[in-house]
C-alpha positions, 0 to 999 in steps of 0.5 A, a space after each residue: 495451552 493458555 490463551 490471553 487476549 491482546 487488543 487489536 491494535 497491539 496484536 498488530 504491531 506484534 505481528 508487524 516484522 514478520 506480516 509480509 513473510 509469515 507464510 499467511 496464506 491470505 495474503 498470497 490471495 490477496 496478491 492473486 486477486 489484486 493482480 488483475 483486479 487494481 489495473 482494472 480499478 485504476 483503468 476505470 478510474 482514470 478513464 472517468 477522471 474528466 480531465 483532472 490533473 490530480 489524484 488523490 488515494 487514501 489506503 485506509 488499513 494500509 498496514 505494512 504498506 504491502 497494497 500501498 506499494 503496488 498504488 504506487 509502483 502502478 504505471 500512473 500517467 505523466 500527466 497525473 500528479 498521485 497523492 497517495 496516503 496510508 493510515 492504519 491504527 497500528 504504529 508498528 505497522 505504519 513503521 514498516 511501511 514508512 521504510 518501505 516506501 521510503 526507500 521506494 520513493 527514493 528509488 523511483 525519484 533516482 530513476 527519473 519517474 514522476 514524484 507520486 
């Protein structure tokens, strides 16, 4: 069988519709691991934050937004305003991950929650 090279970044937005649900085995890892890992990340950060209102997170690679969402989704408390942001080299990732968290910002705005 053939095999061409396709640039990194192309082959990403290649991949970015079906990233989430292509059955990657990695990606199951990673949400293994990040399950207990980001509380306790986030726990140790705000614990050592000195009293600052703000927050700033940067996710750098965020693809299709899938690590960006449990950021953002994360219990933060109302005394803390979290900016998060999201960069990735590949267009069609950073798409996906416009809609996603699009629609996830709306509904918690519609539930009352604190704008992050």
């Amino acid at each position: 069988m053939p095999t061409s090279y396709l640039p990194t970044v192309a082959t990403y937005d290649a991949w970015a519709s079906v990233y989430d649900t292509d059955g990657n085995i990695l990606l199951a890892v990673d949400d293994m691991e990040l399950e207990t890992l980001l509380p306790s990340f986030f726990t140790e950060l705000l614990n050592n934050r000195k009293n600052e209102k703000y927050l700033r997170i940067l996710d750098l690679g965020c693809g299709t937004g899938r690590n960006t969402m449990k950021i953002l989704t994360y219990p933060w408390p109302e005394d803390i305003h979290v900016s998060i942001v999201g960069i990735d080299a590949s267009s069609g990732m950073l798409d996906i991950a416009r809609r996603k968290l699009s629609a996830e910002q709306n509904a918690l705005t519609a539930q009352g929650q604190p704008s992050t």
